[in-house]
Residue, then its C-alpha position, 0 to 999 in steps of 0.5 A: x500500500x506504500x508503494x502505491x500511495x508514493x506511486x500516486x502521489x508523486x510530486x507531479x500531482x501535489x503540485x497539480x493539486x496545489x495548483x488546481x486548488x489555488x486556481x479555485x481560490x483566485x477564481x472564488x475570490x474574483x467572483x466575490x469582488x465582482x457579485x459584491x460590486x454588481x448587487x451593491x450598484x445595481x441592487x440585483x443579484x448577478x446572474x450566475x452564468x456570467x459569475x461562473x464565466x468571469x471566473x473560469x476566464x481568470x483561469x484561462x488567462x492564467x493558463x494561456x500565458x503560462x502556455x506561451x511562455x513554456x512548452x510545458x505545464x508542470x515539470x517536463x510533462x508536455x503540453x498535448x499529453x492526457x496528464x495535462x488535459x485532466x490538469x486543464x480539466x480539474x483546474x476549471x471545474x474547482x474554478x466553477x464550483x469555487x465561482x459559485x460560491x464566490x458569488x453567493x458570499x460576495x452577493x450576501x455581503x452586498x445585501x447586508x452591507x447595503x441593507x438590500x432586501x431580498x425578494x422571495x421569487x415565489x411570491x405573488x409581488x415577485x411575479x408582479x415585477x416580473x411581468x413589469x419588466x424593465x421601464x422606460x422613464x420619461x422626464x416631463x418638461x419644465x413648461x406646459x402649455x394649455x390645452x385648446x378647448x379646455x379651462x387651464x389647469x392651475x399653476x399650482x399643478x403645473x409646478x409640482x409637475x415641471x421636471x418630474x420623471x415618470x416610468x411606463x413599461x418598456x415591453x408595450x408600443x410607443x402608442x401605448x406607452x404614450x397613452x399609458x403616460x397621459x392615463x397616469x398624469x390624469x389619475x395621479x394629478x387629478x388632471x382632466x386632459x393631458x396630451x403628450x407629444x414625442x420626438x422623433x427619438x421617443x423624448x417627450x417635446x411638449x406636453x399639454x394639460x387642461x381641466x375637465x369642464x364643471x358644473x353647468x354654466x358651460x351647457x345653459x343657453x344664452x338669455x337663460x340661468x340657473x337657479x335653486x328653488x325651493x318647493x314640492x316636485x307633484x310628479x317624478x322627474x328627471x334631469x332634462x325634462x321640462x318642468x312648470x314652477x307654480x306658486x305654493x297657494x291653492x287659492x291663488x295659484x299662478x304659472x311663474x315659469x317654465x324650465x328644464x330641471x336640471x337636479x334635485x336634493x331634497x326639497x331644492x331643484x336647480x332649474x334652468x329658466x329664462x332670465x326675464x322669467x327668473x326674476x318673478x322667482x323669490x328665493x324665501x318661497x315655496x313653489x310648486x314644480x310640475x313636469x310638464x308633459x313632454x318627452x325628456x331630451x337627450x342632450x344633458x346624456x350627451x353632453x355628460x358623454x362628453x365630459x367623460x371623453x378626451x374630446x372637447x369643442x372648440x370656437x374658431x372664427x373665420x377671418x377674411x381671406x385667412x386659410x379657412x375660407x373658402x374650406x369645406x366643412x368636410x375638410x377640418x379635422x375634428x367634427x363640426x357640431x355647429x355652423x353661425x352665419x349671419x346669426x343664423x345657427x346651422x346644427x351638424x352642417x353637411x361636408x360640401x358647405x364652404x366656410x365664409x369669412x365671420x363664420x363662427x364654426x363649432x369642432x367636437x375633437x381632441x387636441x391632435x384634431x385641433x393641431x391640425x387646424x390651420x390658423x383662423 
């Protein structure tokens, strides 16, 4: 058994073996520093093909110089001989295993030198980030401009907004992510309208921001008003049915007006009247309101649908001899609701009409319709 223990372990292989296990101390070693700097930089764990492969290169650029310098390895054992292959061999599988451990020991170091948590992958939050993937951030500009068509948003907002930096997903279309972006501005910053516009490289060029219409004074009709009244509904109604205010005496009992109710709470009705008529009406009495026999409109459904979209109506006057005389209505971007000519309002105009000069025209649309008006 001596004999062939000192046959075995001649001093060819202790030095093989005391290389070899160096090779995997320089590889583990290496593999430490480089997972250490990867996680505390970038605070995500190095991916272990790229550890291992970081590793094993050491090796082999120790071994090639070492090749080019001498014809041998160890002693006079030449470079193609099978005891040199199994020296290649081992060296490079206790590199693997050595870069391996490295990694894990250089990566638990980074975390708890850097108080970075680790996810657990198997979690649900885990396959939430997952299916994130990696995000494309845009830096919103420092000015904004308003919006066509749309009351403007409050300087207030526009300064917490200037130089922001938001993040969309990388993995959906440009288009999207445009409009991934404007969803987000109006969630987060309670913003009615946003529109974004890109350059040809993906930045953001400008970016334009108006409030979503409240209330009802944008939908009453000229010479009419507005107004509470205070009294007893004789019949169910609903918004945007014609309704009459009588006065509260079964003795004397008169017509004061009729209107279009507009809603209740409680006792209290908001009606839209004439302005004449709406003078008659004292805010300490009681009324009396009736709904009239007549089918409700829908034009209060329509303009709440509008309200809910993106789209808004927008005024142009057509200046004389300026670039839209002379255009069918059919021609502008956007859709033409209505038509003034000479005080004389023409609702839905058809496409073949030419617009003369002091033309008010009406356009439903949204701001990219609009931007591709010409200028009145």
């Amino acid at each position: 058994m001596t004999a062939i223990a000192q046959a075995i372990l001649t001093e060819w292989t202790e030095t093989a073996v005391v290389n070899v296990f160096g090779f995997g101390l320089l590889t583990g070693v290496v593999t430490l520093v480089v997972a250490f700097a990867y996680r505390r930089y970038s605070t995500r764990s190095i991916p272990a093909g790229a550890a291992v492969l970081v590793g094993l290169a050491v090796v082999g650029l120790w071994i090639n110089v070492v090749s080019v310098r001498q014809s041998t390895i160890i002693d006079e054992t030449p470079l193609f001989h099978h005891a040199t292959a199994t020296y290649f061999l081992a060296a490079f599988a206790v590199g693997s295993v050595a870069a391996a451990g490295g990694r894990r020991i250089g990566d638990a170091v980074a975390r708890e030198s850097a108080n970075i948590d680790r996810i657990d992958d198997r979690t649900a939050a885990a396959s939430v980030v997952r299916r994130g993937r990696l995000s494309v951030e845009y830096r919103l500009p420092e000015e904004f401009t308003d919006l066509p068509g749309s009351p403007p948003v409050e300087n207030s907002v526009k300064r917490e907004l200037a130089g922001e930096s938001v993040l969309v997903p990388c993995d959906i279309p440009a288009d999207s992510r445009v409009s991934r972006l404007e969803n987000r501005l109006e969630r987060d910053f309670g913003i009615g309208h946003v529109a974004v516009d890109l350059t040809s490289d993906g930045a953001i060029s400008r970016v334009r921001l108006g409030r979503k219409r409240v209330g009802i004074g944008s939908t009453i009709a000229p010479n009419a008003v507005a107004l509470a009244v205070r009294g007893v509904a004789q019949s169910s109604g609903s918004t945007g049915e014609r309704v009459e205010i009588w006065t509260d005496d079964e003795c004397t009992s008169r017509l004061v007006a009729t209107g279009t109710l507009r809603a209740t709470s409680g006792d209290v009705a908001t009606i839209v009247t004439d302005a004449e008529r709406a003078e008659e009406i004292r805010s300490h009495e009681r009324y009396r309101i009736v709904t009239r026999p007549a089918s409700s409109s829908d034009i209060y459904e329509l303009l709440s649908t509008i309200r809910a979209l993106d789209h808004t109506v927008a005024k142009l006057t057509v200046s004389r001899d300026g670039p839209l005389e002379g255009e069918f209505v059919g021609w502008l971007s956007g859709t033409v609701v209505g038509l003034v000519r000479n005080d004389e309002t023409i609702p839905f105009p058809a496409e073949q009409v030419p617009l003369e000069a002091d033309d008010d025209v009406y356009i439903l649309g949204t701001a990219t319709d609009f931007d591709r008006l010409p200028v009145a």
